[in-house]
Structure formats: C-alpha cells, structure tokens
C-alpha positions in Angstrom: 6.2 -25.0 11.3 5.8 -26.4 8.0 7.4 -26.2 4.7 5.6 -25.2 1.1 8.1 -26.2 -2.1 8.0 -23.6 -4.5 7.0 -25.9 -7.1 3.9 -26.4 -5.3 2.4 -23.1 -4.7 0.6 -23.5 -8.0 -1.3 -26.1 -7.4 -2.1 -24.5 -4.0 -3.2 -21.9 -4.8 -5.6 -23.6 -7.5 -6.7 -26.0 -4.4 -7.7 -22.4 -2.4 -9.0 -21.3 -5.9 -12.1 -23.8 -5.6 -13.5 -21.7 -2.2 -12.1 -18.7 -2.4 -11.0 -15.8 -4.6 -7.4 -16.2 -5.0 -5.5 -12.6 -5.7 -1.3 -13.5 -6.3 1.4 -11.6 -8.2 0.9 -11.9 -11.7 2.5 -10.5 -14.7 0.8 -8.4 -17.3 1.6 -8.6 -20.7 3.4 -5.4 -20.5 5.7 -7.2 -17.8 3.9 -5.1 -14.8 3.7 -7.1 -11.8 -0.1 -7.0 -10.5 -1.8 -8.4 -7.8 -4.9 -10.3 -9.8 -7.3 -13.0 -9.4 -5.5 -16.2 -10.5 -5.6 -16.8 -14.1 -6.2 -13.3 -14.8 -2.3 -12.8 -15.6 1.0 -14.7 -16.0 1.6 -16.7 -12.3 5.2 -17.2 -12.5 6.3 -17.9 -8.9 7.9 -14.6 -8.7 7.0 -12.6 -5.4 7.8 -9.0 -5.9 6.6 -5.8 -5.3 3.3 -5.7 -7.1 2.5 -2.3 -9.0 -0.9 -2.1 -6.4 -1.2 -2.7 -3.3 -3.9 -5.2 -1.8 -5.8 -2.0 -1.0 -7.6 -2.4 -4.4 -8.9 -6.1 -2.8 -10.5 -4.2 -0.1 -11.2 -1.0 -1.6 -11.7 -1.1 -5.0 -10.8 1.3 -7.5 -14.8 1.5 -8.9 -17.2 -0.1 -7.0 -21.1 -0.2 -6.7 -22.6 1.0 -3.0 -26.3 1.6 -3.7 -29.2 2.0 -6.5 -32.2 3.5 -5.8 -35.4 3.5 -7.9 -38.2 5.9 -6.7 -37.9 5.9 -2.6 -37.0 2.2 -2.7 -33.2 1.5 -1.9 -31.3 -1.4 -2.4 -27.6 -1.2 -0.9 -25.1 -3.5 -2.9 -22.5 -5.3 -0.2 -19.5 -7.7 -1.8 -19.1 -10.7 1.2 -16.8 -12.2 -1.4 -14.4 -15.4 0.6 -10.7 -14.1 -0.8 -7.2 -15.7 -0.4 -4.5 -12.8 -0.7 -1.2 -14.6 -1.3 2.2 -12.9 -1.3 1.9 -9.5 -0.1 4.6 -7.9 2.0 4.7 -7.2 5.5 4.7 -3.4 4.3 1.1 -4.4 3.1 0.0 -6.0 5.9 0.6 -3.5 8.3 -1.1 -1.3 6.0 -4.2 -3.2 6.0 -4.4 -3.3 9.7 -3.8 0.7 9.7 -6.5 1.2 7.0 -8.9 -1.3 9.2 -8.3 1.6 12.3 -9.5 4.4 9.4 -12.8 2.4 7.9 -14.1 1.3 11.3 -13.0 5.0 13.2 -15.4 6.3 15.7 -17.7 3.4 15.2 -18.3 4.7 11.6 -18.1 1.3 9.6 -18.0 1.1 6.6 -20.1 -2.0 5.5 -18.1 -2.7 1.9 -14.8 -2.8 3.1 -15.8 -4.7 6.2 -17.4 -7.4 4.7 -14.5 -8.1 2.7 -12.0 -8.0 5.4 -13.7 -10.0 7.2 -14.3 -12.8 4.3 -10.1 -12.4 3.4 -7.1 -14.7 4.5 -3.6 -13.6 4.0 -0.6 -15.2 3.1 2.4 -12.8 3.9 6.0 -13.2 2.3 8.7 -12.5 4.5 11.2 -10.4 2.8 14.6 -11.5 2.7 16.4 -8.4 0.9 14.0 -5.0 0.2 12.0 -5.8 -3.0 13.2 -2.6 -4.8 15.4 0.2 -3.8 12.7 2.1 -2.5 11.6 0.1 0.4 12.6 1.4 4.1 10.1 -0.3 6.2 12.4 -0.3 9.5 12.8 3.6 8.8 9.3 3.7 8.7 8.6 1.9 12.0 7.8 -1.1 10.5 10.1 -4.6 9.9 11.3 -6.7 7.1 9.1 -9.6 8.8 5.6 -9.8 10.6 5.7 -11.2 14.3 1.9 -11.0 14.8 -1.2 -9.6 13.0 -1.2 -12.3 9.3 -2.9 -16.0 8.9 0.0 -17.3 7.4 3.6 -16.1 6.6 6.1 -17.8 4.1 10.0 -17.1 4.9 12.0 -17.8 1.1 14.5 -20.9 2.1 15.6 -21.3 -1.6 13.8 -23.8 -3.5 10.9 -23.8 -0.3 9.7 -21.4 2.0 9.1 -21.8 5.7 5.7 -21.0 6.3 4.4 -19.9 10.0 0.8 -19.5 10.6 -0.7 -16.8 13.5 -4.5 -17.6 13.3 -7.4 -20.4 12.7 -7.7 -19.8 8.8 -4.1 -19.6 8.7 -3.7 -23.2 10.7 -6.8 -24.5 8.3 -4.6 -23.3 5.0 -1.2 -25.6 6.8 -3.9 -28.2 6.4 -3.3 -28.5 2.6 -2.1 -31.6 1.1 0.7 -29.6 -0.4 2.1 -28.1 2.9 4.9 -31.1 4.3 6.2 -31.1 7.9 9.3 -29.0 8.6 12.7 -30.2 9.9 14.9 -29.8 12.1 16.6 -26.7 12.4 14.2 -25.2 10.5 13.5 -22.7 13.7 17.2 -21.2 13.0 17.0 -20.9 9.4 13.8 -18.5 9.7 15.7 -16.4 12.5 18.8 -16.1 9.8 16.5 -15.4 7.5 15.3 -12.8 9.8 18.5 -11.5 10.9 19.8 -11.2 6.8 16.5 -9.1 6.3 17.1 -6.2 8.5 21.1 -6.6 7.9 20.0 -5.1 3.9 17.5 -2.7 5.1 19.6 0.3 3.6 17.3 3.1 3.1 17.4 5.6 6.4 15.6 8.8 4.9 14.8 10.0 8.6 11.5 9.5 8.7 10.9 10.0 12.3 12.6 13.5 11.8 10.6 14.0 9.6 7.2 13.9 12.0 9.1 15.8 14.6 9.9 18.7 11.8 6.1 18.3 10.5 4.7 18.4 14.5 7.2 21.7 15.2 5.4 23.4 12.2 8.6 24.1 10.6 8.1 23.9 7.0 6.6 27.2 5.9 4.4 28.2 2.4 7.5 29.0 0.3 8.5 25.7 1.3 5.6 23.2 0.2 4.8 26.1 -3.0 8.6 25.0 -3.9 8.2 21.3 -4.3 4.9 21.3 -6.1 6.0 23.1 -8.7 7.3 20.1 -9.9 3.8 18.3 -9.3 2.2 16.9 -12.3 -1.2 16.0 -10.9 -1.3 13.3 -11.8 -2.4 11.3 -8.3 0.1 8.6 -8.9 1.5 8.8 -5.4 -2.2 8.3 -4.1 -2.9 5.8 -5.7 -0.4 3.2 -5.8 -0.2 4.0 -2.1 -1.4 1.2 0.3 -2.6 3.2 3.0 -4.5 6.1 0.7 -8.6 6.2 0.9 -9.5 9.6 -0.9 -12.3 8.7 -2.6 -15.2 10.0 -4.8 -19.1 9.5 -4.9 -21.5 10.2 -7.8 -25.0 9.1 -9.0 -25.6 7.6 -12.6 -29.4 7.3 -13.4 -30.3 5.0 -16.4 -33.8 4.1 -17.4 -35.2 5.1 -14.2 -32.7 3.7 -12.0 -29.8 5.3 -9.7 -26.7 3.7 -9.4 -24.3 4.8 -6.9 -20.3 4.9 -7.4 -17.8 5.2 -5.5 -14.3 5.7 -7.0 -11.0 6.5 -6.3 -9.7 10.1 -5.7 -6.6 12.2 -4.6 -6.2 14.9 -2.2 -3.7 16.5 -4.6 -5.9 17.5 -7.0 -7.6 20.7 -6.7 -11.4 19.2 -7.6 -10.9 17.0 -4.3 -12.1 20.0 -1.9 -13.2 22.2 -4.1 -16.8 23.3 -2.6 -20.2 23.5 -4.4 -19.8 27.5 -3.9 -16.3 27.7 -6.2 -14.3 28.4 -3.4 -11.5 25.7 -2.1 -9.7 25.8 0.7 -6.7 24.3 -0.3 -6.5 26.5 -3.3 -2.6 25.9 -4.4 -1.3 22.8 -5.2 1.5 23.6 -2.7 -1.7 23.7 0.1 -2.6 20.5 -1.5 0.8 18.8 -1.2 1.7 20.2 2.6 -1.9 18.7 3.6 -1.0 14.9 2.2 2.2 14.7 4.0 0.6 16.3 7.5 -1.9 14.0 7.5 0.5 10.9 7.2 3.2 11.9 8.8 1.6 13.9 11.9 -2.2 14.0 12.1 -2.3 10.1 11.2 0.0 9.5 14.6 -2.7 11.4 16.6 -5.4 9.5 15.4 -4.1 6.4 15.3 -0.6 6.1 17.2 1.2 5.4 14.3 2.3 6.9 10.9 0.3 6.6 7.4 3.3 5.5 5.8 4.6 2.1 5.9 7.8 2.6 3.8 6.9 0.6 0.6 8.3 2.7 -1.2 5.7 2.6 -3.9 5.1 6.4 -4.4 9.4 7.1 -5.2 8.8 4.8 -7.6 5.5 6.1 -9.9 6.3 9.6 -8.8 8.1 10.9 -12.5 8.9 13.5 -11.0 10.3 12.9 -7.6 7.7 13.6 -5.1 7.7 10.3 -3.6 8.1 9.6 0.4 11.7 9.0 -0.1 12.3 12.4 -1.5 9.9 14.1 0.7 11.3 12.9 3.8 14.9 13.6 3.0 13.6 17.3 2.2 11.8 17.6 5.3 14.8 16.7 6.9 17.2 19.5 5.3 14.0 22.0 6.5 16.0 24.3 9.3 14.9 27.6 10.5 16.7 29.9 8.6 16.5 29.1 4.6 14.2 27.2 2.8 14.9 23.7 1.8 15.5 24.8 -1.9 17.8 27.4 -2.5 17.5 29.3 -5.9 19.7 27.3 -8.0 18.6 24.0 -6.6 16.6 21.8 -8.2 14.1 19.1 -6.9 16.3 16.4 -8.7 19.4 17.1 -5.8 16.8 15.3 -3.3 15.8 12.1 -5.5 17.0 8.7 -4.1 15.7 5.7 -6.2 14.8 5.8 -10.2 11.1 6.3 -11.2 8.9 3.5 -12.6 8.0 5.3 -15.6 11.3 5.7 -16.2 12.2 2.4 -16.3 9.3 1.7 -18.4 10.8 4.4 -21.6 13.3 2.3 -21.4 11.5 -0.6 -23.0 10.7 1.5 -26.1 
C-alpha cells in the first residue's frame, strides 16, 4: 500500500499527462463537474460525481467509424493510451458490464476495444454516497472495489490510501509522487470501508423490482401512466453509464463518405421506427416499459447481472422524475389489483432526490 497526498495529485497527473490522455473531474465554467482531458476545465482536487460518466471515454458521444470514397474503404480506429482518474466504483463496474455488451457473442466492436484496451483507471473509493441519489449496495454493487480496477485511492483526509489490482496499476505506484504507507494504514482503509457502507442510505428495492419486472406484473396502463410525464428528452440515457443506444448515418462531401456514429435513446420514438413508417414500440409508454426490462430483467439473462449500477445519475437529470430511484420505488408499489397510480396521484408522490436542473434554476 502506498500513500498519494492530495496536494500531489496535480503534478501526477501532469507526470501521466506526458504518455497518456489524462481524463479527471474538472469544473466547467458553469460549475458542472465533467470528466475532461486535463487542462480542458478547472482541476480543483474535488472528486465528485461527474455530470458524465467515463462511458463517453470509451464510447464517444460523436465519433468517426469509416469513409469510403468509390469502393475503397478506409476504417478509422482511436488506439489512444488514456489515464481515467477518479471515477467511482459505480463507474467501474459499469465499464466491466458495458465490456460484456461490446465484445457479446464474439461480436467486437473494434472502437471501443481498442480504447479499453489502451485505458488505466484510477478508482476513488467512496467514503459517504457522492449525492443523494447514489444506492450502489441496493443495486448489487458496493461503496468500494475489491477486484476488477488498476489502481484505487481510499480518501484519509489530507491523503488517500491508494491500492493497486494490476501491472499498469503497480507501474502508476511507481511515480515519484506516490510515498510508502504506514503502519496501520491496512485498518484505516477497512474503517474507511466499514463508514462507506454504514451511510449507504438509499434502499429503493431494487431487487424487487427485477422479481416484479420477471413476474410480468406491471401492465400497459401502468407504463402509459408514468410516461405521461416523459419529456423526451433522452436525459436518463445519456448521462447513464451503462446506456449504448446509438445512431449511424453517412455524410458525403466532395466525393467522400464519412461515417458517424452518435449517440441515441430508446425512448424516443425515431429509435425503432422502421424504414416502412411502422414502429413497434409505438407509445412512449412501450418505449419506457422496454428501457427498464432491458436493465432490470433481460440485462440479468444476458449477462448475470443488472444494467443498473445505482449511480444515481438518471434521478438526478430526470426534471421530471423518471429516474431509477423513482422507477424502482413504483415498481415496487406495482400489486395485482390497482395500478401503481391511482387517479388523484401524481408522479411527484414517488420522487426521492431533487433534479439537477433544478438545482441549476436556482443559480439564476
């Protein structure tokens, strides 16, 4: 074990910065926490809950794939070396899960490969939930990573405890600005630990939840319900870690194809809408039942484990109150008799957490 002071982790990261792509929390000028390439915002130690997830490292939001002129193709791969430092062990799991998803039946997919497999990660242990919208442990997951990072920092104070669990991860304890632990520093990490899941708060019921979803409980009336209060806007999708809908078009210029390929959501109605007019997921109710199906039961199926990792992230861009949170605790009232919403209820009796954008107004 070795010990990283938190005055420090500037000028390590700006030691990583001369092999590597270095992508840390950094504020915006409209206060936004954002995970960026260093020197692209305001680094000021703080390791939060970043409005993106490291998804967009991996999986960009707009990327190149291909161009073609005439019969002659020439595919565009990024093999970029990246250092992701301070992401949560939320994140990390979900980088793992969407690893499982881009590599499925031997279906690779060459872009997002070759950046995995060119990024290190430095995971911050989370010693209270980052905003009141985290439930991790309700969502199978923990506080704290005992396998599957390069390197994981535990916050001591004024320095953080830093474990590594790989070869890049040993190579990064190598830096001249990493100093040998101490004694007792073992127990301090397991406190650490202990403290973590002690403040883990948010229950919602997520397992439930599944077992409602996999009993085919919730009917039309119920899903129609709730997404009358959708927006569309594809916030949830988006700022979700574990989300790949995506979109592909072609842009010729000057004799030359480009191919794109951008990010989408399954909750609006143009996602599987069919050359022919017709969609088969017509209402946005269909749309809404088929996002939470797919990580909450069909995701287990395929890959043992739920699509959500409890971040949290979705309760807080939802404006609406559409987020996991809510959706979980209104899966949960579903019973067989009455539908989760009576007639005088509104969506806004579910809500636990305050929305982003509404914490934004506030700042005007």
């Amino acid at each position: 074990m070795k010990r990283l002071r938190k005055e420090k982790v500037l000028g390590f990261l700006k030691d990583m910065h001369h092999s590597a792509t270095v992508y840390c929390p950094q504020f915006m000028a409209d206060k936004d926490l954002m995970l960026l390439p260093l020197g692209d915002g305001v680094f000021k130690g703080e390791i939060g809950k970043t409005t993106f997830a490291a998804k967009s490292v991996l999986f960009p939001q707009s990327e190149e794939t291909l161009s073609f002129t005439g019969s002659r193709i020439s595919k565009v791969t990024d093999s970029t070396k990246t250092l992701v430092f301070g992401i949560r062990p939320c994140e990390m799991r979900a980088i793992h899960f969407t690893d499982r998803f881009m590599t499925r039946d031997n279906l690779v997919d060459p872009n997002y490969i070759s950046r995995r497999r060119g990024m290190t990660c430095v995971v911050v242990a989370c010693e209270k939930p980052p905003s009141d919208t985290c439930f991790c442990v309700d969502a199978g997951g923990m506080p704290y990573l005992e396998t599957g990072y390069d390197l994981q920092l535990f916050d001591a104070g004024d320095v953080y405890m830093a474990v590594s669990s790989s070869e890049e991860g040993e190579e990064l304890l190598r830096n001249r600005h990493f100093e040998d632990g101490l004694e007792g520093d073992e127990g301090r990490v397991e406190a650490i630990k202990r403290e973590a899941l002690r403040l883990q708060k948010n229950r919602p019921g997520t397992q439930r939840a599944m077992e409602v979803l996999k009993e085919g409980k919730p009917d039309g009336v119920f899903w129609e319900r709730l997404a009358d209060q959708c927006i569309n806007c594809g916030g949830c999708v988006y700022v979700c870690p574990t989300c790949t809908c995506f979109n592909v078009f072609d842009l010729p210029l000057q004799g030359r194809v480009t191919r794109y390929r951008t990010w989408d959501a399954c909750l609006h109605a143009g996602f599987t809408r069919e050359t022919s007019g017709h969609n088969p997921r017509p209402t946005q109710g269909a749309r809404l039942a088929r996002r939470w199906e797919h990580k909450l039961k069909y995701d287990i199926v395929n890959y043992k484990e739920s699509g959500c990792v409890g971040c949290g992230r979705c309760s807080g861009a939802c404006p609406v109150g559409l987020g996991a949170l809510d959706m979980i605790k209104a899966l949960n009232r579903v019973s067989g008799a009455e539908p989760v919403l009576k007639a005088n209820e509104s969506l806004s009796n579910l809500r636990s957490g305050r929305s982003l954008w509404t914490e934004k107004a506030k700042r005007f």
